[in-house]
gemmi code that builds the backbone of each chain (N, CA, C; Angstrom):
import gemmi

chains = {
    "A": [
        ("UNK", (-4.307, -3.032, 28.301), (-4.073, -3.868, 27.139), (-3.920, -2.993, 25.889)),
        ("UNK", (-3.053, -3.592, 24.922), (-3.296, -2.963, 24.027), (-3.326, -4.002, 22.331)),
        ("UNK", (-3.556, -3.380, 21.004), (-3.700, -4.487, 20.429), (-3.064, -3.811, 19.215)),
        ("UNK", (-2.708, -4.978, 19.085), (-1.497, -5.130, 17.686), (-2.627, -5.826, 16.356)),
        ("UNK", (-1.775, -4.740, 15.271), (-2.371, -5.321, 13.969), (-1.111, -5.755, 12.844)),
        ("UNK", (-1.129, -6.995, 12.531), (-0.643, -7.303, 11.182), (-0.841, -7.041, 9.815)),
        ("UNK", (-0.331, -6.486, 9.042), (-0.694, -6.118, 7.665), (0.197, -7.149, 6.737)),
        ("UNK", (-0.238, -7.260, 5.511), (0.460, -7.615, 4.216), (0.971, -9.079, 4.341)),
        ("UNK", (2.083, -9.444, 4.371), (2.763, -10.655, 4.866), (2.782, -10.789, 6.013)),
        ("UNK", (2.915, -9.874, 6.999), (3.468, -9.591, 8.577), (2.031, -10.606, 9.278)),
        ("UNK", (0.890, -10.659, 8.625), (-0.468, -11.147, 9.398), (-0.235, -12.690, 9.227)),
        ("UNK", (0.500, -13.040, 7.917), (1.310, -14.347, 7.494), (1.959, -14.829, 8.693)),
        ("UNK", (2.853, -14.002, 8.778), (4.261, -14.104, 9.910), (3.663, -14.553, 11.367)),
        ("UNK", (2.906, -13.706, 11.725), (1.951, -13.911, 12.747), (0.861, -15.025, 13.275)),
        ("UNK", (0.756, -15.103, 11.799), (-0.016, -16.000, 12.540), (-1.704, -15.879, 12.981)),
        ("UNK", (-2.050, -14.589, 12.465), (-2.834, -13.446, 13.319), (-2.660, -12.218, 12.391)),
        ("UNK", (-4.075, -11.663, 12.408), (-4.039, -10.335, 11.908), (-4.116, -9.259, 12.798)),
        ("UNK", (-4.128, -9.839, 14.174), (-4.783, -9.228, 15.378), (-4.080, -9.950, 16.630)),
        ("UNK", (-3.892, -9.200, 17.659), (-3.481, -9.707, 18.834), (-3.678, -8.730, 19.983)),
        ("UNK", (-4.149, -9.057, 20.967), (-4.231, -8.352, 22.083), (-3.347, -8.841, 23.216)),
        ("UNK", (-2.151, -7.866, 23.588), (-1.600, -7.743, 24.836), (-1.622, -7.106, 26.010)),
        ("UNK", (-0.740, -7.385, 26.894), (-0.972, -6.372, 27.820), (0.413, -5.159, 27.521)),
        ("UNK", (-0.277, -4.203, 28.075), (0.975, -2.530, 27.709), (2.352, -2.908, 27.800)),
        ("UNK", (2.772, -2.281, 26.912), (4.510, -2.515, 26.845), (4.881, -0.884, 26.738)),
        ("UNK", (5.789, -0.404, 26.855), (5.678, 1.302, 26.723), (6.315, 1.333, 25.285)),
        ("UNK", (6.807, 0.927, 24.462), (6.796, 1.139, 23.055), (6.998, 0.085, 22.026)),
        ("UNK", (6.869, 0.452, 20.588), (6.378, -0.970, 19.912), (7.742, -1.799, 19.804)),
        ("UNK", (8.811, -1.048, 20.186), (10.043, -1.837, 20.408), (10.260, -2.867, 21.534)),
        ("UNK", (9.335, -2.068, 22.526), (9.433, -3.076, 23.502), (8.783, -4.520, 23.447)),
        ("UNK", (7.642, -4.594, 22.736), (6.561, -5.137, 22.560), (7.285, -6.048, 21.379)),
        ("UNK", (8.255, -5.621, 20.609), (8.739, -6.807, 19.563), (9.929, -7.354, 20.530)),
        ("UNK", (10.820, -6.771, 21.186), (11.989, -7.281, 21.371), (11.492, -8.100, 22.625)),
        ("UNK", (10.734, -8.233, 23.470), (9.646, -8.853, 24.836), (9.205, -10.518, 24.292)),
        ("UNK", (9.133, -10.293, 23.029), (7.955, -11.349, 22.533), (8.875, -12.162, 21.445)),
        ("UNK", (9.381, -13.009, 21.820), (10.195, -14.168, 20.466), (9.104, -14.306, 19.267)),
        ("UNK", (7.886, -14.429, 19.651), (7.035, -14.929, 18.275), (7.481, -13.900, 17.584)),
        ("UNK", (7.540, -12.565, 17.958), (7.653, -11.338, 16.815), (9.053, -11.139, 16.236)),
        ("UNK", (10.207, -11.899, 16.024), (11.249, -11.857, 15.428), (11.513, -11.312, 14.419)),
        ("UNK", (9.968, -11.686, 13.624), (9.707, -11.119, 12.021), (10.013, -9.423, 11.686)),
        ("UNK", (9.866, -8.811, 13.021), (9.430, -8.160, 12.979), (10.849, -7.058, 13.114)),
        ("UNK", (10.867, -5.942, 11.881), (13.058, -5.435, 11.673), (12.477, -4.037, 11.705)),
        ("UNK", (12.823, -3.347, 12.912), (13.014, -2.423, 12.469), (12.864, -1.550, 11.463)),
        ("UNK", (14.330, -1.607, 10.836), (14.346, -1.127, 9.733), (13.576, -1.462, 8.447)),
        ("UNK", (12.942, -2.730, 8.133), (12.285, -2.569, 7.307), (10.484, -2.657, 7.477)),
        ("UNK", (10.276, -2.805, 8.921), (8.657, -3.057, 8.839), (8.619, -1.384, 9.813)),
        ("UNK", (7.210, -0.680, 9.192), (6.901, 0.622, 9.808), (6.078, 0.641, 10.854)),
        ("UNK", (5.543, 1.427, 11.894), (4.542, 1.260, 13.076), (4.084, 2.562, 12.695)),
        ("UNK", (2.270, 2.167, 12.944), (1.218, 3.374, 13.297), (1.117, 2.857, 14.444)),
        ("UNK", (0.578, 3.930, 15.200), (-0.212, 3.832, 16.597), (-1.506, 5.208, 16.401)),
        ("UNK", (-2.429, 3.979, 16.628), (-4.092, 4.773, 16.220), (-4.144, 5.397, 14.888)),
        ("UNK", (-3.581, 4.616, 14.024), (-3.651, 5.817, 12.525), (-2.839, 6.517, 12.142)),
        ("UNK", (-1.733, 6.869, 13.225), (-0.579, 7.959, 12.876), (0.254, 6.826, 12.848)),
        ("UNK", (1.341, 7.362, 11.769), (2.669, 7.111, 11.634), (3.237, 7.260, 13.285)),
        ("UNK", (4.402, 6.342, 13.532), (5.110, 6.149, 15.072), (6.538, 5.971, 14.853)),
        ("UNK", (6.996, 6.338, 15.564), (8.592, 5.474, 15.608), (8.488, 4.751, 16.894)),
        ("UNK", (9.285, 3.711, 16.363), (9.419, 2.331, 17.397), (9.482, 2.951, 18.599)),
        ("UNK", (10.418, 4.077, 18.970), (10.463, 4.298, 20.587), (9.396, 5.440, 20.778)),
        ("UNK", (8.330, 5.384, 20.198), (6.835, 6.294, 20.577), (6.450, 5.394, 21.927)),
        ("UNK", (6.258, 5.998, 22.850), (5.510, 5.450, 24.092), (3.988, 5.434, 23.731)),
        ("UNK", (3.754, 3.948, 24.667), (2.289, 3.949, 24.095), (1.465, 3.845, 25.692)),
        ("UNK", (-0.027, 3.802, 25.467), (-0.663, 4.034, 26.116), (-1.783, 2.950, 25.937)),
        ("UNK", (-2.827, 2.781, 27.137), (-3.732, 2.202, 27.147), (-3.992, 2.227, 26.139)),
        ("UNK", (-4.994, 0.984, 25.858), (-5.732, 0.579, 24.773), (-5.754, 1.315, 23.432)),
        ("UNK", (-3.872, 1.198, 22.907), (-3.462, 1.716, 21.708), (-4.053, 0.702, 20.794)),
        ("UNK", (-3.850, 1.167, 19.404), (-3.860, 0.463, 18.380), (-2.291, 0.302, 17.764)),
        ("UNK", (-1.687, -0.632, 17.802), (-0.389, -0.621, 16.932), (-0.419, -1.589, 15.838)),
        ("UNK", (-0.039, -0.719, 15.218), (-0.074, -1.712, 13.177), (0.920, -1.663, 12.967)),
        ("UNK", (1.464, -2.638, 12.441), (3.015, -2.957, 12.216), (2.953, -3.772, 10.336)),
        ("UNK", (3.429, -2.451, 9.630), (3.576, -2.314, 8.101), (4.458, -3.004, 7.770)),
        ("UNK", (4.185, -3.365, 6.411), (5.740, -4.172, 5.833), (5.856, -2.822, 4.677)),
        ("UNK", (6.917, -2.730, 3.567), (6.685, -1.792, 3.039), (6.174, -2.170, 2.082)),
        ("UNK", (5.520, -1.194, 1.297), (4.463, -0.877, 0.006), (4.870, -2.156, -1.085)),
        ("UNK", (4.284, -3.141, -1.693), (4.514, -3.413, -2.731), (3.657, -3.405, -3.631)),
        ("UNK", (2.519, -3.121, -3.497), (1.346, -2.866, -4.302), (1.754, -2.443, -5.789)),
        ("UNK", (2.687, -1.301, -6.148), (2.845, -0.611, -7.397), (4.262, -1.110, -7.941)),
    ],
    "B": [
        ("UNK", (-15.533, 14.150, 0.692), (-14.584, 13.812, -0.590), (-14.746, 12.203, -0.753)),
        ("UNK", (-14.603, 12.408, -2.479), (-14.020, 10.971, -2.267), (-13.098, 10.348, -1.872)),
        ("UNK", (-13.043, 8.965, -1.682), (-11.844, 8.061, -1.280), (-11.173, 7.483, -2.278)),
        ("UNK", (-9.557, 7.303, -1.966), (-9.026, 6.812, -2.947), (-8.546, 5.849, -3.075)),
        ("UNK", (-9.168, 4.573, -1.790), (-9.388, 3.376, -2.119), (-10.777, 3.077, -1.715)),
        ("UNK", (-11.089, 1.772, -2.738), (-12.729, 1.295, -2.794), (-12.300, 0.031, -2.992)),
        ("UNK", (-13.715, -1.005, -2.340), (-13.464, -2.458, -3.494), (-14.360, -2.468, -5.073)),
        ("UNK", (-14.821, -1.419, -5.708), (-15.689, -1.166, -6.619), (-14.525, -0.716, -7.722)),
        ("UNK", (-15.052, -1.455, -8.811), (-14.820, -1.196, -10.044), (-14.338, 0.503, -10.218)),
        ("UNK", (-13.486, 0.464, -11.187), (-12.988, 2.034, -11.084), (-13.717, 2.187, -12.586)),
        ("UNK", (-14.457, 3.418, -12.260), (-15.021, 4.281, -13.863), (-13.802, 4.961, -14.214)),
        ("UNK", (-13.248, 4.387, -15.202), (-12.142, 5.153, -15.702), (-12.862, 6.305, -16.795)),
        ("UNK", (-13.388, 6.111, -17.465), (-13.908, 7.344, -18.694), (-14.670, 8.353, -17.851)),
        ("UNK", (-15.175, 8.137, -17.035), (-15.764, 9.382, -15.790), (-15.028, 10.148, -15.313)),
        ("UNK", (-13.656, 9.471, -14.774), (-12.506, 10.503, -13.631), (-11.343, 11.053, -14.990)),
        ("UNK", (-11.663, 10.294, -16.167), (-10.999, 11.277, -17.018), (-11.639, 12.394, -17.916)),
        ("UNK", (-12.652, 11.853, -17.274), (-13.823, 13.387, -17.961), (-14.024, 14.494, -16.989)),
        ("UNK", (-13.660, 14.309, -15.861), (-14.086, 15.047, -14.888), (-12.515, 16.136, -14.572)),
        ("UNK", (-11.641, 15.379, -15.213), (-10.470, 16.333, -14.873), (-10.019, 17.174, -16.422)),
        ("UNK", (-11.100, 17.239, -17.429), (-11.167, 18.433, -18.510), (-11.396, 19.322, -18.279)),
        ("UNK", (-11.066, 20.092, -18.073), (-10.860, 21.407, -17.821), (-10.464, 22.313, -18.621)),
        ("UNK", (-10.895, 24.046, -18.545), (-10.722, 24.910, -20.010), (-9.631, 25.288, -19.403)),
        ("UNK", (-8.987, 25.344, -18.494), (-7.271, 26.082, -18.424), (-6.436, 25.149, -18.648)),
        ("UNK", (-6.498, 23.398, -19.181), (-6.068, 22.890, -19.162), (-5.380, 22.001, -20.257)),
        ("UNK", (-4.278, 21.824, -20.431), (-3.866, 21.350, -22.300), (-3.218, 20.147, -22.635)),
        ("UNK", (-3.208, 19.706, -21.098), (-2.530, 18.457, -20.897), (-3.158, 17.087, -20.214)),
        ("UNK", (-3.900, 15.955, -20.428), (-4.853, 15.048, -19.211), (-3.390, 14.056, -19.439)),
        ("UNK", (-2.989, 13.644, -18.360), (-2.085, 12.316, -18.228), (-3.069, 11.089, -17.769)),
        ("UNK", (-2.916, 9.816, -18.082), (-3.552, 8.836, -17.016), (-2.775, 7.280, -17.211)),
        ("UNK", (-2.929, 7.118, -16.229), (-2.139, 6.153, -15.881), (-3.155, 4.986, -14.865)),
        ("UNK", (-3.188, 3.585, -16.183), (-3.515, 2.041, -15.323), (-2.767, 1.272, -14.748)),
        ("UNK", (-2.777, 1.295, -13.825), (-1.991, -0.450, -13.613), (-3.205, -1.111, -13.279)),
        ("UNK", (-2.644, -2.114, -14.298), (-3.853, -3.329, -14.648), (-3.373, -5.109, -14.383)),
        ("UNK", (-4.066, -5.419, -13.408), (-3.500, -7.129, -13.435), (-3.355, -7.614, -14.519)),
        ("UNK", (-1.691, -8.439, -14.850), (-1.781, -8.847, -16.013), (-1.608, -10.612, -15.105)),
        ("UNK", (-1.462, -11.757, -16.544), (-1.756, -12.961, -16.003), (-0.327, -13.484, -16.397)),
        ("UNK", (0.826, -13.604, -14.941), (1.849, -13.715, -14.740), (1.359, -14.802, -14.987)),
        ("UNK", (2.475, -16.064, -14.751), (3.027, -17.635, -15.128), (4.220, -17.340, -13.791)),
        ("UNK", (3.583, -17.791, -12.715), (5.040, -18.266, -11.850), (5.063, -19.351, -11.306)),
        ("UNK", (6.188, -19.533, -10.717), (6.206, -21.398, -10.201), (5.271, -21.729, -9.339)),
        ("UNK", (4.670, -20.808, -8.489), (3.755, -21.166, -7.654), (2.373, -21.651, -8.311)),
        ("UNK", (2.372, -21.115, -9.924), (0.655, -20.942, -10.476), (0.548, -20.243, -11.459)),
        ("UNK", (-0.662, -19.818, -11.988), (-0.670, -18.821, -13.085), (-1.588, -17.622, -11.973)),
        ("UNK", (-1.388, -16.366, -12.424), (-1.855, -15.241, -11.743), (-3.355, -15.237, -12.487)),
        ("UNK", (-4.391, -15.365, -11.521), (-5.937, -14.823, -11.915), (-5.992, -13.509, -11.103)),
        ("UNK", (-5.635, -13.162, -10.474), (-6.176, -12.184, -9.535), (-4.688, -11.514, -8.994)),
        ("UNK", (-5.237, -10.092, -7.971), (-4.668, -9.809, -7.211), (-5.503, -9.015, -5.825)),
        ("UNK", (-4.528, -9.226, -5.150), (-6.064, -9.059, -3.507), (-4.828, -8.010, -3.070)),
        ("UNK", (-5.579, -6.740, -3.062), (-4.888, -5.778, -2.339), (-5.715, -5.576, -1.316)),
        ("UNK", (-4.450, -5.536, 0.122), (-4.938, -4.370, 0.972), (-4.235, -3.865, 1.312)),
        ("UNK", (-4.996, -2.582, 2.092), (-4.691, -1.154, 2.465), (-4.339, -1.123, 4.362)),
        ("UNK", (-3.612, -0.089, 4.573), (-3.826, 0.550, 5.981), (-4.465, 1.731, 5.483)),
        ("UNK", (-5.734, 1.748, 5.455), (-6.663, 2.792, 5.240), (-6.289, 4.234, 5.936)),
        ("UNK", (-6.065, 3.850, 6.850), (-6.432, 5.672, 7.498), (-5.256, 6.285, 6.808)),
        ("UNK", (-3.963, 5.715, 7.179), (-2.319, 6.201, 6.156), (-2.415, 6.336, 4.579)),
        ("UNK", (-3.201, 5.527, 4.144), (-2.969, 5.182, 2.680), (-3.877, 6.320, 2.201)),
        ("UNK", (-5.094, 6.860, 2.678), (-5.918, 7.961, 2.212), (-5.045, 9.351, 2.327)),
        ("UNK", (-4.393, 9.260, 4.161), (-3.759, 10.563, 4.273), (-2.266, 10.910, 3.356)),
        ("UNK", (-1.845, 9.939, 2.615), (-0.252, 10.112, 1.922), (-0.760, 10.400, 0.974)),
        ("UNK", (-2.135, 9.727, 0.070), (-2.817, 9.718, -1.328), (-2.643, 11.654, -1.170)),
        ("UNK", (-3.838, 11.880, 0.239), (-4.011, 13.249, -0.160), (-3.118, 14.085, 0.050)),
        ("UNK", (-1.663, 13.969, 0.877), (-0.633, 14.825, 0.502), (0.051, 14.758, -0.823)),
        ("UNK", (0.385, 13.121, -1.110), (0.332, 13.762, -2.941), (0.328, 14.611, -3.243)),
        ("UNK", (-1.558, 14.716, -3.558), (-2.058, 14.945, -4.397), (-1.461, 16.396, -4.340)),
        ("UNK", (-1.767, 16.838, -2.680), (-1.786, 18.289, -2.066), (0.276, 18.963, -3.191)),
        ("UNK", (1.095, 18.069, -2.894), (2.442, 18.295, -3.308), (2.579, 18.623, -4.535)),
        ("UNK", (1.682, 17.651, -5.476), (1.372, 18.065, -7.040), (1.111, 19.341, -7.770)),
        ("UNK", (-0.027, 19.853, -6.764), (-0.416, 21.104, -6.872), (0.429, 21.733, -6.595)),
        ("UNK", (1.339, 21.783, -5.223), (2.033, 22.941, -5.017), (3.603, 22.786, -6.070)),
        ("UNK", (3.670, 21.841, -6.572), (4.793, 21.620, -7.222), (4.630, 22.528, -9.165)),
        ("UNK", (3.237, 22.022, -9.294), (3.009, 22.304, -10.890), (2.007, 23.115, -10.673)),
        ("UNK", (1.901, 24.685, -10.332), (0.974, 25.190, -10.013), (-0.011, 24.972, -11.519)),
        ("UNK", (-1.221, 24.949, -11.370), (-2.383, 24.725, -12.315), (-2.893, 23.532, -12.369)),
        ("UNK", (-1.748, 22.533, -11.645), (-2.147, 21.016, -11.968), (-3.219, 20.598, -11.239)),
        ("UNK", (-3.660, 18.891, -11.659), (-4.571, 18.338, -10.488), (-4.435, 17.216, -10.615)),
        ("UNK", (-5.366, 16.540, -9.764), (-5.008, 15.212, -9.744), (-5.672, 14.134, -8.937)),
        ("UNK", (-6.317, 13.307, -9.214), (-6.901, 12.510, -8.582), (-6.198, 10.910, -8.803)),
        ("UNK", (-6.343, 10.277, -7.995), (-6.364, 8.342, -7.675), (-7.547, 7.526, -7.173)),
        ("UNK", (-7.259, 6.238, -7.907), (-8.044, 5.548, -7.006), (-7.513, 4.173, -6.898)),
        ("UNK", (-8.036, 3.854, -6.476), (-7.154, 2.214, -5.617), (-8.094, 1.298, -5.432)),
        ("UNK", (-8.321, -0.176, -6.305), (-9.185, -1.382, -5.582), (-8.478, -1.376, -4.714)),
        ("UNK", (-9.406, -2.032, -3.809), (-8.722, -2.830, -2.190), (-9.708, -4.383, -2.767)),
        ("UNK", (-9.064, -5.486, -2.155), (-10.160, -6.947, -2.657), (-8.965, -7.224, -3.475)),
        ("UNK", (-9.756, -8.241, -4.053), (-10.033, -9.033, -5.353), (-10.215, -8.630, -6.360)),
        ("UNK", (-8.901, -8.308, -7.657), (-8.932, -8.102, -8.190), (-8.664, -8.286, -9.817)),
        ("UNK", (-9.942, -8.930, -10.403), (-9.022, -10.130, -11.537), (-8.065, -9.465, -12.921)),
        ("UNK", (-7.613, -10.240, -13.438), (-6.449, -10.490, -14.819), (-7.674, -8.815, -15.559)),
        ("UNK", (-7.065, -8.457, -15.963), (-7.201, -7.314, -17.292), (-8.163, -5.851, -16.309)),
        ("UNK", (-8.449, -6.409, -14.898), (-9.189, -5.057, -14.387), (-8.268, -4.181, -14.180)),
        ("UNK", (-8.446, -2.725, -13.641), (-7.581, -1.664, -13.715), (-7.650, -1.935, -11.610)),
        ("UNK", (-6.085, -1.961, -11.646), (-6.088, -1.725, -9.904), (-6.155, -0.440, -9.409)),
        ("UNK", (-5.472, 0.688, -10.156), (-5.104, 1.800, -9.834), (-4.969, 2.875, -11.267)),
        ("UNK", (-5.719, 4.048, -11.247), (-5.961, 4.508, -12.047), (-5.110, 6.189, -11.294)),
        ("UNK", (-4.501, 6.516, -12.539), (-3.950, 8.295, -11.893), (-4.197, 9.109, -13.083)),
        ("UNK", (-4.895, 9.992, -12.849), (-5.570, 11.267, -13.972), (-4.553, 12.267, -13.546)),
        ("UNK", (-3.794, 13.009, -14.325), (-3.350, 14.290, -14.118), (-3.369, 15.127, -14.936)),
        ("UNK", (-3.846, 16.319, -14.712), (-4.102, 17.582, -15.644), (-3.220, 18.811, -15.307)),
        ("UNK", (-2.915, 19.022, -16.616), (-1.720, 20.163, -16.253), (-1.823, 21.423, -17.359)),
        ("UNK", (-1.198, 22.431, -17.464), (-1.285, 23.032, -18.819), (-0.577, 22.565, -19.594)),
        ("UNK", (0.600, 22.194, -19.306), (0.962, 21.465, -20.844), (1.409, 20.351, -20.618)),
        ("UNK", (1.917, 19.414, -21.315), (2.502, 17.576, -21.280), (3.571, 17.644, -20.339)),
        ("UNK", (4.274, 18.413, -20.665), (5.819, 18.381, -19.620), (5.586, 18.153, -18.401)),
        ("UNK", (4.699, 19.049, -18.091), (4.015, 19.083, -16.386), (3.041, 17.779, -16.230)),
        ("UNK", (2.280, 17.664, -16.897), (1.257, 16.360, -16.354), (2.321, 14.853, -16.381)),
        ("UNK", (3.129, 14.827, -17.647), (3.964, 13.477, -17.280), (4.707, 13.570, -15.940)),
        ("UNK", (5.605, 14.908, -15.687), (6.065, 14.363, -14.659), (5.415, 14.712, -13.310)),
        ("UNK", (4.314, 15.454, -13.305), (3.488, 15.021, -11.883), (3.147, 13.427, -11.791)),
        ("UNK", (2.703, 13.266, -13.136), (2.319, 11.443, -12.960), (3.781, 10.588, -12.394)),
        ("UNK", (4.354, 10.685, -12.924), (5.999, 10.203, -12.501), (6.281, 10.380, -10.987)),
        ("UNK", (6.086, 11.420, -10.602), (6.277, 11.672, -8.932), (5.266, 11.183, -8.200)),
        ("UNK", (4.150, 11.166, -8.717), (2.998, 10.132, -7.701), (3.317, 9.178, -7.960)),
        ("UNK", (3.505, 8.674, -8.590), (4.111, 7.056, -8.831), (5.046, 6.619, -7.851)),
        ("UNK", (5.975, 7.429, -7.883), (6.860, 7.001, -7.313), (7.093, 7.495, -5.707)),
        ("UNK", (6.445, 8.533, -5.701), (5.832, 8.790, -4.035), (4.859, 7.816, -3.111)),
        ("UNK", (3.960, 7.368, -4.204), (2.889, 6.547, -3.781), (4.035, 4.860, -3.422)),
        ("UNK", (4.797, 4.792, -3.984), (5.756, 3.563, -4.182), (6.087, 3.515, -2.855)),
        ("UNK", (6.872, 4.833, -2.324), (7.456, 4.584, -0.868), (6.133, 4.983, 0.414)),
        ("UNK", (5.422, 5.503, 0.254), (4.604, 5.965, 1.323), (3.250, 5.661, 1.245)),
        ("UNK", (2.338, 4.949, 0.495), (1.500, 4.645, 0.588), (1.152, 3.075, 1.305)),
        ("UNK", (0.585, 2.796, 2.063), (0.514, 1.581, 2.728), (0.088, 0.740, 1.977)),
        ("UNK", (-0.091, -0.030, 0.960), (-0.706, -1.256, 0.041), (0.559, -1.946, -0.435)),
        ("UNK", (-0.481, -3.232, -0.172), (0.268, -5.017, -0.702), (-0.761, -4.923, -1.194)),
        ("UNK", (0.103, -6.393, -2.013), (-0.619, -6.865, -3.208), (-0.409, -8.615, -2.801)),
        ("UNK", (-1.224, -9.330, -3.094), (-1.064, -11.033, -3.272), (-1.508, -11.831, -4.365)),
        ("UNK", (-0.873, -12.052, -4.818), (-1.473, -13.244, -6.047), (-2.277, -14.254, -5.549)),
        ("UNK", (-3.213, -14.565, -6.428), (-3.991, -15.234, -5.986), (-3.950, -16.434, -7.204)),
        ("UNK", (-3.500, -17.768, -7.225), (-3.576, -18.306, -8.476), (-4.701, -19.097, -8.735)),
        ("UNK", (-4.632, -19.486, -10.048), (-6.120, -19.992, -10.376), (-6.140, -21.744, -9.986)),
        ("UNK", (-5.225, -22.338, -9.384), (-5.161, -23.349, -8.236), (-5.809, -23.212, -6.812)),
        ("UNK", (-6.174, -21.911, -6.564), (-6.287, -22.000, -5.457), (-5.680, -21.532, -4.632)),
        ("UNK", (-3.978, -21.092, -4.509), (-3.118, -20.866, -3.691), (-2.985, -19.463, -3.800)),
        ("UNK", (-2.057, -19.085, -2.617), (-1.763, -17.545, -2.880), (-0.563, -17.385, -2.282)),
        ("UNK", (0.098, -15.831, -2.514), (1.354, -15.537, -2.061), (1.527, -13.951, -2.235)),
        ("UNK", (1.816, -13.489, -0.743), (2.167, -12.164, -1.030), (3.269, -11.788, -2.177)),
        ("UNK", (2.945, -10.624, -2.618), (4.611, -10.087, -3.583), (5.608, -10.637, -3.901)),
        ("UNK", (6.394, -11.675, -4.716), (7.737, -12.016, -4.429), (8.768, -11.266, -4.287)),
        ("UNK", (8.298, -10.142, -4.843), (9.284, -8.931, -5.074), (9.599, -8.228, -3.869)),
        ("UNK", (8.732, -8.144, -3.012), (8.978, -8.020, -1.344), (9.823, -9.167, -0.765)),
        ("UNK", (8.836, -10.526, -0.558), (9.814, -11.545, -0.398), (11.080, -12.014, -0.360)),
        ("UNK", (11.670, -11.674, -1.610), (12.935, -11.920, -2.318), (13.899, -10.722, -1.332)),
        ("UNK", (13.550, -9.801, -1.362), (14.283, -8.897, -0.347), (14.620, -9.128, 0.730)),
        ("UNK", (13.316, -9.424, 1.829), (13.629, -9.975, 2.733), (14.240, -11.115, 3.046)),
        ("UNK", (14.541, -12.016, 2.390), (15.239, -13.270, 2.000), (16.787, -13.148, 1.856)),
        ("UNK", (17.056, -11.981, 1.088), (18.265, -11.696, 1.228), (18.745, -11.133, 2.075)),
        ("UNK", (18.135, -10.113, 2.237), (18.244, -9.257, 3.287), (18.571, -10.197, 5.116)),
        ("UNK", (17.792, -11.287, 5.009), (17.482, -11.308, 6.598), (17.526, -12.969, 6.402)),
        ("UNK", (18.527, -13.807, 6.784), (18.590, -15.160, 6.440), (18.326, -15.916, 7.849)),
        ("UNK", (17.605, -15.383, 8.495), (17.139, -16.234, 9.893), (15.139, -16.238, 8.988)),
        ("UNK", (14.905, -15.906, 8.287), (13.715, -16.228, 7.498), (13.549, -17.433, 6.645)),
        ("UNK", (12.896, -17.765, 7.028), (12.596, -18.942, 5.948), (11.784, -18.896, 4.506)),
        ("UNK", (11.958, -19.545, 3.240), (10.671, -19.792, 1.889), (9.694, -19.406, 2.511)),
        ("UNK", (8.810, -18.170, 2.347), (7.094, -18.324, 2.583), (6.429, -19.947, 1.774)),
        ("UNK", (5.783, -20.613, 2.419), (4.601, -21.538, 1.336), (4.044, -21.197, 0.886)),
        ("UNK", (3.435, -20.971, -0.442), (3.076, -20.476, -0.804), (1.040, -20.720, -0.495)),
    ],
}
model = gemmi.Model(1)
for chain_id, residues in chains.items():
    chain = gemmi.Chain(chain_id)
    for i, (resn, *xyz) in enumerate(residues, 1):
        res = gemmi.Residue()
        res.name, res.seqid = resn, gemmi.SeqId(i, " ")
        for name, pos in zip(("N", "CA", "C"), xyz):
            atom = gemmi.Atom()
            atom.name, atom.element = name, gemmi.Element(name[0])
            atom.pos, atom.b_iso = gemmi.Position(*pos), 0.0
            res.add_atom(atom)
        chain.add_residue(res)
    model.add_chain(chain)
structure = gemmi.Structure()
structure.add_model(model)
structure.setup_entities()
């Protein structure tokens, strides 16, 4: 399993700030697999896995953490 | 070290006392402070930031790390509420010390605008109704940008 985090609006979108699935081998797979996650572009929302920065086709592993960013609007 | 996000009040006259320094001829600082917008959704009391902590500390401290190597002599510290944060408090405070003005404005200028693209923080209004709404200024993008999205409710 592994578990997905929502940030900013994206936890909006979701529905959920949190979700636990079962392994997908990258966070691309894991959005394009799943219709609820539509929200979810590429190009404009970012992925960590465990804290690090990822790109969508990072392979993941057991009981990752994946956070899926919208970008910065804070400033 | 410290962190450069907290949900605690920021001592601003402390972190600008602490970056005086005798090689130094220049202190920059920079608030952004909730002001009390008027939008259709409400009037703005607040703003509720959060963070992806572990990213948002490690980009703060390359900054900071880039500043230095950019304006040798400079320095520089941030800090960041995370929470609830009401009308006239300071969200984000940036001290920069340099030897002279030229250098501290535009180190402040490049964290600004570094922190803009790479630091992980939203912001949400929170109105004094009750309601809330992430950024419109994000929103509005994606809206244009991507028309299989719908109005957030606010």
């Amino acid at each position: 399993m592994i578990t997905l985090r929502f940030f900013g609006h994206l936890a909006d979108d979701a529905g959920t700030r949190e979700r636990v699935r079962p392994l997908a081998p990258t966070p691309e797979a894991v959005r394009s697999s799943d219709s609820t996650l539509i929200f979810l572009r590429p190009g404009h929302v970012r992925v960590a896995v465990n804290g690090r920065w990822a790109a969508w086709d990072a392979p993941l592993s057991e009981g990752d953490d994946v956070a899926f960013l919208p970008p910065t609007n804070a400033l | 070290m410290t962190s450069f996000l907290s949900p605690d009040r920021i001592d601003v006259d402390a972190l600008e006392g602490d970056m005086r320094q005798s090689e130094t001829g220049a202190v920059v600082s920079f608030q952004g402070v909730v002001r009390r917008d008027r939008t259709p959704q409400g009037e703005v009391n607040a703003l509720f930031y959060e963070a992806f902590e572990p990213l948002a500390e490690e980009e703060m401290a390359k900054i900071i790390e880039e500043i230095r190597e950019r304006w040798p002599g400079a320095e520089a510290i941030a800090r960041h509420r995370t929470g609830a944060v009401s009308v006239g408090e300071t969200g984000l405070l940036l001290v920069i010390s340099a030897p002279d003005s030229s250098q501290a404005f535009k180190a402040c200028h490049f964290a600004l605008e570094q922190m803009k693209s790479r630091v992980p923080l939203w912001k949400k209004d929170l109105y004094s109704n009750g309601a809330s709404a992430w950024s419109s200024q994000h929103r509005e993008t994606l809206l244009i940008s991507d028309s299989v999205l719908t109005i957030p409710e606010s």
